[in-house]
C-alpha positions in Angstrom: 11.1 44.4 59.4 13.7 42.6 57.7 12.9 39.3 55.9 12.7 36.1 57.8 13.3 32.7 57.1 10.7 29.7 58.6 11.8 26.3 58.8 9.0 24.1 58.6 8.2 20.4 57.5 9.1 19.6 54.1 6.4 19.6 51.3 5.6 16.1 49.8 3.9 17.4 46.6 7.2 19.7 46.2 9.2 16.7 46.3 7.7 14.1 44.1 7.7 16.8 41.3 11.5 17.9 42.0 12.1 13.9 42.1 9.8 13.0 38.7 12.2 16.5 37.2 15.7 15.2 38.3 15.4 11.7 37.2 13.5 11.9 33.9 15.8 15.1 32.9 18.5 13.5 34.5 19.2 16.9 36.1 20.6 17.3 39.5 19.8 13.5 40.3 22.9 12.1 41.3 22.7 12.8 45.3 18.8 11.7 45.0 20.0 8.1 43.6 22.9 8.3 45.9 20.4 8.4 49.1 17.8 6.5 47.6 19.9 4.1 44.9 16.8 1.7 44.9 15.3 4.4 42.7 17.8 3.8 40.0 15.2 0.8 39.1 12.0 3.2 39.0 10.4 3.1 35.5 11.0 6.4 33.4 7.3 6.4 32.5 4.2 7.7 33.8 3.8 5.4 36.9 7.0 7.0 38.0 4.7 9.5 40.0 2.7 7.0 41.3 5.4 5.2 42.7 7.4 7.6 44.1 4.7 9.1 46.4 4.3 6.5 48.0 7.8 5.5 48.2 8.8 9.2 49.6 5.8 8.8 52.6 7.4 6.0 53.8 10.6 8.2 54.2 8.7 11.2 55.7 6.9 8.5 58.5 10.4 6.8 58.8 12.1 10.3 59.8 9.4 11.8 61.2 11.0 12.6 64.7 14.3 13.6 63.0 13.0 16.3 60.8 11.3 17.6 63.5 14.2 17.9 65.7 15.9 19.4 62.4 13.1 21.8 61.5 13.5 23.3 65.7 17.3 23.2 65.3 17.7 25.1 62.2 15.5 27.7 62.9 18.0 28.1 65.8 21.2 27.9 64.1 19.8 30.7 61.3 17.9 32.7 63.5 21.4 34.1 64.9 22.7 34.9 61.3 19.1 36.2 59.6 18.6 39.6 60.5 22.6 40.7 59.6 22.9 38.1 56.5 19.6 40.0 54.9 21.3 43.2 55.6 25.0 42.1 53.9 23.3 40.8 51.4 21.1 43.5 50.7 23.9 45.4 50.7 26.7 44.0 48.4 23.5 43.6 45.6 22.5 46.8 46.0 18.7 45.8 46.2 16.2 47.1 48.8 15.0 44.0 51.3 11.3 42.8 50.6 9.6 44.3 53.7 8.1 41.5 56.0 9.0 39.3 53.8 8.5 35.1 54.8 11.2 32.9 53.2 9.9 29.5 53.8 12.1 26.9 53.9 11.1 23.1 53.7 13.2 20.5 56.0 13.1 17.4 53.4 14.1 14.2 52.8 15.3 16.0 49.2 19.2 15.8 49.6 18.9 18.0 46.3 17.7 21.6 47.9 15.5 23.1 45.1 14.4 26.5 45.3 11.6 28.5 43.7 12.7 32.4 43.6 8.8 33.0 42.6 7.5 32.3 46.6 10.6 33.0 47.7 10.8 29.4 49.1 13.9 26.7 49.2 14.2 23.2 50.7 17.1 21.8 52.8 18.0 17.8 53.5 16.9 17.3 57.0 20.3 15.7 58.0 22.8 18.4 57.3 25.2 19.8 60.2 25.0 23.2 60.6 27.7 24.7 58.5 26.0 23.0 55.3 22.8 24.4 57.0 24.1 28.0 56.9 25.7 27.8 53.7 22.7 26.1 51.8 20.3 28.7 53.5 22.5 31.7 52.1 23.4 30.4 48.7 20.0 30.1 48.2 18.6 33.4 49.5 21.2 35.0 47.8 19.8 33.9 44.6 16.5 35.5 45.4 18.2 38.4 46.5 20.0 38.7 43.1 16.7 37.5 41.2 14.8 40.5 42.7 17.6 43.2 41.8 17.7 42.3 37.8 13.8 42.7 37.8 14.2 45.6 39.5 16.5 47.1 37.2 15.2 45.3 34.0 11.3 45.3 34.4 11.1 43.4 31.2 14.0 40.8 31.9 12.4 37.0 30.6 11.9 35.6 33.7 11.8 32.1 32.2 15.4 32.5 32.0 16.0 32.7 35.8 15.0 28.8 36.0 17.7 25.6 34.4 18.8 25.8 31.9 19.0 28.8 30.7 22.2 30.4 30.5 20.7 33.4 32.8 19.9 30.6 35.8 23.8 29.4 34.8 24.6 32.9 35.8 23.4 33.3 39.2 24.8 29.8 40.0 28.1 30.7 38.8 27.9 34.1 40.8 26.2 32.8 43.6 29.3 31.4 45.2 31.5 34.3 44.4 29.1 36.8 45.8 28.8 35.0 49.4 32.2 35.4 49.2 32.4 39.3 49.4 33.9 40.3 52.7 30.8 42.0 53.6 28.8 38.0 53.9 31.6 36.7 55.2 31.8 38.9 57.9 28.2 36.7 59.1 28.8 33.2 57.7 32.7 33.0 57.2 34.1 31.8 54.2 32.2 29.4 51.9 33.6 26.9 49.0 34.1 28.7 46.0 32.7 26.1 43.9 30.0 25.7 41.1 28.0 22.5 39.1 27.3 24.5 36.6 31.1 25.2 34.5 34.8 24.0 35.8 36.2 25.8 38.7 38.8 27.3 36.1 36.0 29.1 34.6 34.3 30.0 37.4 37.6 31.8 38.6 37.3 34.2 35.9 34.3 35.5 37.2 35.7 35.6 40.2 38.3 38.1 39.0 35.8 40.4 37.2 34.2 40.3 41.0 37.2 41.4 42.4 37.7 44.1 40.0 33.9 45.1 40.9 35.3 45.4 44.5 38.4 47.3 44.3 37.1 50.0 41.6 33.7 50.2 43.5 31.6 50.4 40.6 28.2 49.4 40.9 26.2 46.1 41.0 24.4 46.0 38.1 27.7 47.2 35.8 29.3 44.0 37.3 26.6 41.9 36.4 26.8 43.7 32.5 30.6 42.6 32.6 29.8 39.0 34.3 26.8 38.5 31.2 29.2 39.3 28.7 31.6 36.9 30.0 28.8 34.3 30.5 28.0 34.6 27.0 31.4 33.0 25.9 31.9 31.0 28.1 28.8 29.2 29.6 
């Protein structure tokens, strides 16, 4: 059985320790203060915690019905692209699918989607349509995806580097677009933005080319990836 995502209620613990992360490291907080701009007065100090949990139940209660609603409706909308994004996706990485594998992913009121590739687990804003649904859902399974394959062909890869901000976890953001752009992924979720946060879109096009080089000399995977680290070493 191939693996399956399960939308579900988001996680409050998840969240207050993404949200204490982003704004003390000042990492990926922007959309979080852009939704919530009241947090912008928070203190940067220990009762930061404290306050945000209860700031982020009010939210949950607030929403309550919505997420819901979200958490039926997105299992819907990726339930008709799972079973042949897993196999595309298996494909183009050349990594064997986690049998019975559970993806869970958490409807939040995190506009920020973090992922954990350890548990195999992401979170998606509750109020996305369903393109930004789709696309969210398969950027981040492709990084688990692509996770998987380098510990499967480097057993002793530092897996420490697969999380920000190591240049490795720079990487797989930088090739994350690229590869759901393969014509194999597209064939399921149509064409996404080629687009990165992680290095200018003039950079990232560079990997791009080494991608489409990958393609049309159909070498394999992992002797893409050698060419992609080399490239990421001058230039992320």
């Amino acid at each position: 059985m191939l693996p399956k995502v399960y939308f579900q209620f988001g996680n409050l613990s998840w969240d207050v320790n993404f949200f204490v992360f982003a704004l003390t490291k000042k990492m990926r907080h922007e959309q979080i203060l852009k939704c919530y701009p009241i947090l912008k007065k928070l203190p940067k100090n220990k009762k930061m915690r404290e306050r945000l949990k209860p700031f982020l139940i009010k939210v949950y209660l607030k929403n309550f019905d919505k997420i819901c609603r979200s958490v039926i409706h997105f299992q819907k909308i990726w339930d008709k692209k799972n079973d042949r994004f897993m196999v595309a996706v298996s494909k183009v990485l050349e990594v064997k699918a986690p049998k019975n594998m559970v993806i869970s992913a958490f409807v939040s009121v995190n506009p920020s989607c973090p992922r954990s590739w350890k548990s195999w687990t992401f979170s998606l804003y509750y109020y996305f349509p369903d393109k930004r649904v789709v696309g969210v859902s398969s950027h981040e399974i492709t990084h688990m995806f692509y996770f998987k394959k380098l510990m499967d062909e480097f057993p002793r890869i530092n897996k420490k580097k697969f999380d920000t901000p190591a240049r490795e976890w720079k990487l797989s953001e930088v090739l994350a677009p690229i590869i759901m752009n393969d014509p194999r992924i597209v064939k399921v979720i149509g064409k996404t933005p080629l687009h990165t946060y992680v290095c200018s879109d003039e950079v990232l096009l560079k990997f791009d080319e080494v991608y489409k080089e990958h393609l049309n000399k159909k070498t394999s995977f992992i002797a893409f990836y050698k060419k992609a680290r080399k490239l990421a070493n001058k230039l992320l």
